[in-house]
C-alpha positions as CSV (number, residue, x, y, z in Angstrom):
1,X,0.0,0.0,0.0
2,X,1.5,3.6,-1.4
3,X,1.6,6.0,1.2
4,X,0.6,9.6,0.9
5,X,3.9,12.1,0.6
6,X,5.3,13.3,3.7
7,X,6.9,16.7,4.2
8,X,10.1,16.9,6.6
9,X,11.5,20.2,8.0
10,X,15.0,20.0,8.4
11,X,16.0,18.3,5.2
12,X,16.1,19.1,1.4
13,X,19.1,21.8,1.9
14,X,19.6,23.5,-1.1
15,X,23.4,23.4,-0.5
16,X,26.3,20.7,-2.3
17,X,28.1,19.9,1.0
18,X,31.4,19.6,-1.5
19,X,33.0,17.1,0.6
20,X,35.6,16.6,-1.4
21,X,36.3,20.5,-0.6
22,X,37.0,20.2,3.0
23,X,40.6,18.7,3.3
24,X,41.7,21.4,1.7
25,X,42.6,24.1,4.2
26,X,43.9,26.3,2.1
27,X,41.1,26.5,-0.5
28,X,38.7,26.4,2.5
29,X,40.3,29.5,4.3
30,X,40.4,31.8,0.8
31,X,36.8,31.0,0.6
32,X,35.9,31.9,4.3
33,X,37.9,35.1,3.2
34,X,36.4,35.6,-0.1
35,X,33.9,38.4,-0.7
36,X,31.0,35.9,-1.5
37,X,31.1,33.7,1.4
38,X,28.3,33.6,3.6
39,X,28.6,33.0,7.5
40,X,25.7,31.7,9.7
41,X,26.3,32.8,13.3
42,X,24.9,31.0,15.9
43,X,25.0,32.3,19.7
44,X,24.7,29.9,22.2
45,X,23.3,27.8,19.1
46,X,20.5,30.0,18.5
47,X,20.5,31.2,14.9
48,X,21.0,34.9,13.8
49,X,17.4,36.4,11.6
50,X,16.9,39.3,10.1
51,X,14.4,41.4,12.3
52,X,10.9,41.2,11.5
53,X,8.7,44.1,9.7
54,X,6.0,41.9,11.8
55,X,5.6,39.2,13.8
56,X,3.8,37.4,10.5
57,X,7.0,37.9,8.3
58,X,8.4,34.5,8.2
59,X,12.3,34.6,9.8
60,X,14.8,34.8,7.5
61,X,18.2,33.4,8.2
62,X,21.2,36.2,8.2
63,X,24.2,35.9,7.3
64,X,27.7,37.4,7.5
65,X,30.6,38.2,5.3
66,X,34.1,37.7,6.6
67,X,34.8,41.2,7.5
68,X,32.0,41.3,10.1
69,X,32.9,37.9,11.4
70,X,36.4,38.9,11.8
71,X,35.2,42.4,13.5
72,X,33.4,40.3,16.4
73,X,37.3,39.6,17.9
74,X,36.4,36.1,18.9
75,X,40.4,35.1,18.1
76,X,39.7,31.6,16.2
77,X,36.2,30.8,16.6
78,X,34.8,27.5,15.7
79,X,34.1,27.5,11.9
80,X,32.6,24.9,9.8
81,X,32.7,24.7,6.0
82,X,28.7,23.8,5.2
83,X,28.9,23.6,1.3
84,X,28.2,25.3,-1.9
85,X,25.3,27.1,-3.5
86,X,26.2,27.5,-6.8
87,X,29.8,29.4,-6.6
88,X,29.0,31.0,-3.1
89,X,30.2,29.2,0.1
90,X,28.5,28.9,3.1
91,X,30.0,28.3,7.0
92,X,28.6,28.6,10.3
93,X,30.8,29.9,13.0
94,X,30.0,29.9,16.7
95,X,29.9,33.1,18.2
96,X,28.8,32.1,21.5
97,X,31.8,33.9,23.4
98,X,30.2,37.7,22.7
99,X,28.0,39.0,25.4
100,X,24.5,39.9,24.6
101,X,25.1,40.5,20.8
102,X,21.5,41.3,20.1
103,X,22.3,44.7,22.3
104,X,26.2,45.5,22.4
105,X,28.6,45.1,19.5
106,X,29.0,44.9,15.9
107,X,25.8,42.6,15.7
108,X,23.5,45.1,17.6
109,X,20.7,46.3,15.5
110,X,21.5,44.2,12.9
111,X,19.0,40.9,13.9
112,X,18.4,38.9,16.5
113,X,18.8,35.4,17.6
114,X,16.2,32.7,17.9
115,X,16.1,29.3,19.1
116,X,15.3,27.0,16.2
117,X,12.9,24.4,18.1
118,X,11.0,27.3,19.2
119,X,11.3,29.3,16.0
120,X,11.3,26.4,13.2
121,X,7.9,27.2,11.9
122,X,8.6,29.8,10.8
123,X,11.9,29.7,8.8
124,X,11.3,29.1,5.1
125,X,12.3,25.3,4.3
126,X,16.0,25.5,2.6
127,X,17.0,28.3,5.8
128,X,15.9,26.0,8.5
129,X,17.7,23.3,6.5
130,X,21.1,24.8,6.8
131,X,20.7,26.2,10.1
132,X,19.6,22.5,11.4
133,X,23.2,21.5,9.5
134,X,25.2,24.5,11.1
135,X,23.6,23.5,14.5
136,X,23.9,19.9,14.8
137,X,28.0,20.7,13.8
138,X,28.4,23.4,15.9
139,X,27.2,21.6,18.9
140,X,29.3,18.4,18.4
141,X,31.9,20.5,18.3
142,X,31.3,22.5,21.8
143,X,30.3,18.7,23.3
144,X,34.2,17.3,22.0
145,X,36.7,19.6,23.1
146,X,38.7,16.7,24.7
147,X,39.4,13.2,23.1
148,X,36.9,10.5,24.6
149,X,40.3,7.9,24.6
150,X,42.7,10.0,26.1
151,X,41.2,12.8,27.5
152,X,43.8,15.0,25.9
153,X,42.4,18.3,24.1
154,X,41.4,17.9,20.4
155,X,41.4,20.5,17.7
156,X,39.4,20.8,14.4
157,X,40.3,19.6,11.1
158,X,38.7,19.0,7.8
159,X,36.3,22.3,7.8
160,X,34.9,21.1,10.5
161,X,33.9,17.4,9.8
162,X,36.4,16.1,12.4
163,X,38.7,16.6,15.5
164,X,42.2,15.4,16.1
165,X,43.4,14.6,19.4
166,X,46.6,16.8,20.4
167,X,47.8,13.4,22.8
168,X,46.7,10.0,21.6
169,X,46.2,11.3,18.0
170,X,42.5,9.6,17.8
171,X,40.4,11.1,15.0
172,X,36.7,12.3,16.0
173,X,33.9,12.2,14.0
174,X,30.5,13.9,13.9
175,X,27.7,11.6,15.1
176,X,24.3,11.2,14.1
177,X,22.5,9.6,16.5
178,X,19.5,6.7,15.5
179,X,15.9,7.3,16.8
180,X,12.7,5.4,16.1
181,X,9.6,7.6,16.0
182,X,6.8,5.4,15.6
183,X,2.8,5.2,15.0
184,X,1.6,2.5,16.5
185,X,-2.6,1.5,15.1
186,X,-5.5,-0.1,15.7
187,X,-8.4,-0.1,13.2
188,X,-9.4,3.1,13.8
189,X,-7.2,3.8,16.4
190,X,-3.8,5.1,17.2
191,X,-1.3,5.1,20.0
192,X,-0.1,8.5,21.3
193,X,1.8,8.9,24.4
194,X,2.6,12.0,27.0
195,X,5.5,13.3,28.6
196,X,5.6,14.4,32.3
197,X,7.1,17.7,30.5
198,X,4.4,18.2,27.9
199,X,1.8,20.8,28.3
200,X,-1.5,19.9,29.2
201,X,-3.4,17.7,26.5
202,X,-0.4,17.3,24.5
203,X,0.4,14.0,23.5
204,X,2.5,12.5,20.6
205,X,4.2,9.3,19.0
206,X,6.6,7.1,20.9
207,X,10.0,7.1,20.0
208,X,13.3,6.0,21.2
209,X,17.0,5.6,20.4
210,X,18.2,2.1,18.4
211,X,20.2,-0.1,20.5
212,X,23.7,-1.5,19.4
213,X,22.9,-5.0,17.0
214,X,18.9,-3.5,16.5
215,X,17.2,-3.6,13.4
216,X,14.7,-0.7,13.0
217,X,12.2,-3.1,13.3
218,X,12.9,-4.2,16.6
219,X,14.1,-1.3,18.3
220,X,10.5,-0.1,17.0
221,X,8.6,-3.3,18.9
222,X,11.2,-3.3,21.7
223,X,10.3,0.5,22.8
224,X,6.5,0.6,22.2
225,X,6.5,-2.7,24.5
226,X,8.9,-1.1,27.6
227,X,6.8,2.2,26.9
228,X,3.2,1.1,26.8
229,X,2.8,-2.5,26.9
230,X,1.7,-2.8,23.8
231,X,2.7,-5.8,21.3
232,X,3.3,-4.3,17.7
233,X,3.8,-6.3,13.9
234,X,4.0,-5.1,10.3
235,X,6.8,-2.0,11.0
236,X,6.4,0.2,7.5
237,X,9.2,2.8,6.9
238,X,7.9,6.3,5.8
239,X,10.4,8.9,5.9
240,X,13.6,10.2,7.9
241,X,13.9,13.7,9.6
242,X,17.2,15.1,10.5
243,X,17.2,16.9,14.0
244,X,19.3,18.6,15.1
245,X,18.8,18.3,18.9
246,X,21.6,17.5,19.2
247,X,22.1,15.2,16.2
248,X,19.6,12.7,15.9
249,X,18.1,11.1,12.6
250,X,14.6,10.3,13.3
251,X,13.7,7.1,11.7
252,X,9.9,7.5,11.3
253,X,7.6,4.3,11.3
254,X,4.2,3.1,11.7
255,X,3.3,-0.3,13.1
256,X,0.0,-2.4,13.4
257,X,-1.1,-2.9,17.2
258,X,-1.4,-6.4,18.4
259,X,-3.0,-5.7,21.7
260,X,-5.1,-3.1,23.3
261,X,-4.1,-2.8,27.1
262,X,-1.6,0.0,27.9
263,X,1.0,-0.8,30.7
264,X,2.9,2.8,30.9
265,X,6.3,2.5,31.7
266,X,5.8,5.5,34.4
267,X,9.6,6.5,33.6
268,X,9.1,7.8,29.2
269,X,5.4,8.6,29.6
270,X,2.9,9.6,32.2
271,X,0.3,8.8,30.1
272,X,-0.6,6.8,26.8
273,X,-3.8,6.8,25.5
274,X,-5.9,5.3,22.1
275,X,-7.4,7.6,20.0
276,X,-9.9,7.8,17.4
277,X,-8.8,8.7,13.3
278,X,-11.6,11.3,14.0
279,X,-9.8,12.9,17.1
280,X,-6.1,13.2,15.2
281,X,-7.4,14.3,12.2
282,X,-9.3,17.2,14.3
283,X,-6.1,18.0,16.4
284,X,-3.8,18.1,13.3
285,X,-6.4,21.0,11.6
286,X,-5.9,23.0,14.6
287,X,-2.6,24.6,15.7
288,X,-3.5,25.0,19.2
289,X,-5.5,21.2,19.1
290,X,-8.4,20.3,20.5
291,X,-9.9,20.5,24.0
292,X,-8.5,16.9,24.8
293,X,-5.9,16.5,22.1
294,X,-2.6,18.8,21.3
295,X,-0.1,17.4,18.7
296,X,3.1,18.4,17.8
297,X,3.8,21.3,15.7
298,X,3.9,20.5,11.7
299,X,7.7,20.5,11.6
300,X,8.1,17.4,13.6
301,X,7.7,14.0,11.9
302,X,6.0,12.8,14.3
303,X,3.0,15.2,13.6
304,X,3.8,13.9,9.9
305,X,3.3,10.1,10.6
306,X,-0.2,11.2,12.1
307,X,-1.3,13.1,9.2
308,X,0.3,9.4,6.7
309,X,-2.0,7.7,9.4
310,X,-5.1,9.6,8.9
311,X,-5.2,9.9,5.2
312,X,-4.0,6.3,4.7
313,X,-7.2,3.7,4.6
314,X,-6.9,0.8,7.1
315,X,-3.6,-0.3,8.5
C-alpha cells in the first residue's frame, strides 16, 4: 500500500556539501575570506534572523561576510565549511563567546537570535535546513573539546567534519545519532503517548533511540512494549527527519497494534492513550489542538506520521 507524501522540515538543503572541498585548508580559508562567502552565526546555538517588519513575516536566516565575522574579535572561533550554492560558500561559526550581541557590539541592530525548536515554523524550508546543519556541527563540536580515549584536548580539522586529538592522536567524527519515532494502530485507532514535561493535552508518538545490533524493526517493537505495553507487527518505513537536537536522525515508522491494554512504563510517559482517526485528524487541523488533544507542531515527523496515518485507509 503507497503511502501519501510526507513533508520533513530540516531536510532538502539546497546546499552541495562539497566534501571533497573540506581537506583542503587552504582552499577552504580563501573561501571563508572571499567576498562571497556567507557566514551563519549561531550564539549559544540559536540562529541569527533578520528582524521582523511583523511578527507574521516569516524569519529569514542572516548571514555574515568575513569582515563582520572577523570584526566580532572572537580570536579563532569554531568555523565549519557547510557547502556550496552554486559558486557561493557557506559556513557557520560559533559566536557564543560575545556578550549579549543582540544589544552591544557589531551585531547590535543588525538581527536577532532565535532558538530553532522554538522558531522552526517559521523559517522558510531551505534556511531551516542549513541552520539545522550549522547547529547539529556546531554543537558536536562545543560537546568534543577533549578526546573521549585520552582525554587529551582535540582540535578541528577537515572544515569542521572532524577533530584530532593533540595526545593520543585519535580522530573524531560527527555523530548522528538513530531514533525510532513510531505510529503504533489499531483499526481506527492510534497510540499517542505524554510526557511528564508536555503541556497539558499534548500527546504524541513514541519514540526511542536504536540499540547497538537492532534492526529498526525491533528497536520499534522493543520500545513501544517497555513504553506502553503494547505488542506491535508489520513496522512500515515512511520517511527520515534530521534533528538537530543535538544530532539525531529520526527514523519515522508506523506499526499495526497487536494488543489493546496499555502498561505505561511511568519513567518515558505519564500517560498513553488510544485515540480515534476522528480525534487526530481534528487535532492536526488546529494549531492549538483540541480540547483533549494537542499534537506536535507541523515540523516534527511525528505530527507527519499522524497526518500518513489519517489519510491512509486501514492499517
Amino acid at each position: 500500500m503507497s503511502l501519501p507524501p510526507v513533508s520533513i522540515s530540516f531536510a532538502g538543503s539546497p546546499l552541495d556539501r562539497a566534501s571533497v572541498l573540506r581537506t583542503d585548508a587552504r582552499l577552504i580559508a580563501q573561501m571563508l575570506r572571499g567576498r562571497g562567502a556567507m557566514i551563519a552565526p549561531l550564539w549559544q546555538l540559536k540562529a541569527f534572523v533578520h528582524l521582523a517588519r511583523d511578527e507574521a513575516e516569516p524569519l529569514s536566516a542572516a548571514f555574515l561576510p568575513w569582515p563582520a565575522l572577523e570584526a566580532l574579535n572572537l580570536g579563532e572561533p569554531t568555523v565549519v565549511f557547510l557547502g556550496m550554492k552554486g559558486e557561493v560558500p557557506y559556513f557557520a561559526a560559533d559566536v557564543s563567546a560575545l556578550e549579549e550581541p543582540e544589544a552591544n557590539g557589531p551585531l547590535a541592530g543588525l538581527g536577532r537570535f532565535v532558538d530553532l525548536w522554538t522558531a522552526a515554523a517559521s523559517f522558510a524550508a531551505e534556511d531551516i535546513a542549513i541552520l539545522g546543519q550549522a547547529k547539529a556541527l556546531i554543537d558536536w563540536h562545543a560537546r568534543h573539546k577533549f578526546c573521549a580515549n585520552c582525554g587529551a584536548p582535540t582540535a578541528s580539522a577537515d572544515s569542521g567534519y572532524r577533530r584530532k586529538c593533540a595526545g593520543c592522536g585519535a580522530d573524531h567524527f560527527p555523530r548522528t545519532d538513530p531514533v525510532v519515532i513510531m505510529l503504533a494502530a489499531r483499526g481506527e485507532h492510534a497510540l499517542l503517548g505524554r510526557a511528564a514535561r508536555f503541556p497539558p493535552h499534548m500527546f504524541s508518538t513514541l519514540a526511542g533511540f536504536i540499540e547497538p545490533g537492532e534492526s529498526i524493526e525491533e528497536a520499534v517493537a522493543r520500545e513501544i512494549k517497555e513504553e506502553s505495553g503494547i505488542v506491535v507487527s508489520a513496522v512500515r518505513y515512511v520517511a527520515t527527519q534530521p534533528w538537530p537536537f543535538p544530532s539525531s536522525l529520526m527514523i519515522g515508522c508506523l506499526a499495526e497494534a497487536l494488543t489493546e491494554e496499555i502498561e505505561i512504563d511511568g519513567t518515558e510517559l505519564a500517560e498513553a492513550r488510544w485515540f480515534s482517526r476522528a480525534e487526530i485528524k481534528a487535532a492536526l487541523a488546529r494549531p492549538e489542538g483540541t480540547d483533549s488533544l494537542r499534537v506536535p507542531p507541523a515540523f516534527a515527523i511525528a505530527h507527519q506520521l499522524m497526518r500518513v496515518w489519517v489519510q491512509t485507509t486501514g492499517n
